[in-house]
Steps between C-alpha positions, in 0.01 A plus 500: 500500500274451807577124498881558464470703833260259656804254410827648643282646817389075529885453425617703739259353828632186389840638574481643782319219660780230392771700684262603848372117530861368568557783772188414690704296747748787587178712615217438736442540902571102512334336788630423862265215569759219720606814695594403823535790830901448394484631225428877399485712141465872546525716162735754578714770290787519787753290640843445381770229475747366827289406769553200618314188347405674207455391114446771263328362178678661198589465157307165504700401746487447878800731693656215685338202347639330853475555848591365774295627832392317834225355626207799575613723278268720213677530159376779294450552111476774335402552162689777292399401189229683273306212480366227741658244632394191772712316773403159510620202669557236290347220775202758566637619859443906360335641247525978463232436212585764217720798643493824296840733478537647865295188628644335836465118569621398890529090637550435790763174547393271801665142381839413443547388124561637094252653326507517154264793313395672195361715321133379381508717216899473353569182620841510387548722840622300814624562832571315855434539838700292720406494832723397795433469918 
């Protein structure tokens, strides 16, 4: 009887550890080496949707996935998702590192041009800043 429990509590470990491995990447602090002074993370549980140049990261999705701003300006994401997300720009120009739910990522824009991004852990998750004079 003792080895049948030693069994299913073995059993059971196993389980649990074959469904939390595949979630590692959607936890963590994430690291914000590359930072440059434009760019800024701040954990915060405030903040809401509408100001201007912001992208509210939702439902695996960024809230618009385009933008269109000038030359100088910050762009803002916000993640309002219960689990992380990152901002990253696909030719390495920004980088929020991993952004827990409430976490804010800010760039600052100082050259004309498209940037494409992602999100380093759901890659499926895209966006664009273009940037006009």
């Amino acid at each position: 009887m003792k080895r049948k429990n030693l069994l299913m509590c073995l059993l059971l470990v196993m389980a649990l550890l074959i469904i939390a491995l595949p979630l590692e990447g959607c936890g963590g602090s994430g690291s914000t080496a590359g930072t440059t002074a434009k760019e800024t993370t701040a954990a915060t549980t405030g903040g809401g949707a509408g100001a201007k140049n912001e992208i509210i990261i939702e439902g695996n999705s960024f809230k618009p996935d385009s933008l269109t701003i000038k030359v100088g300006d910050t762009v803002t994401w916000i993640n309002k998702d219960s689990y992380n997300h990152t901002v990253k720009a696909k030719t390495g120009e920004f980088d929020s590192g991993n952004m827990a739910n409430g976490a804010k990522f800010s760039f600052t824009f100082d050259k004309e041009g498209t940037y494409d991004y992602i999100c380093g852990i759901h890659t499926f998750m895209t966006g664009k800043i273009v940037v006009t004079k």
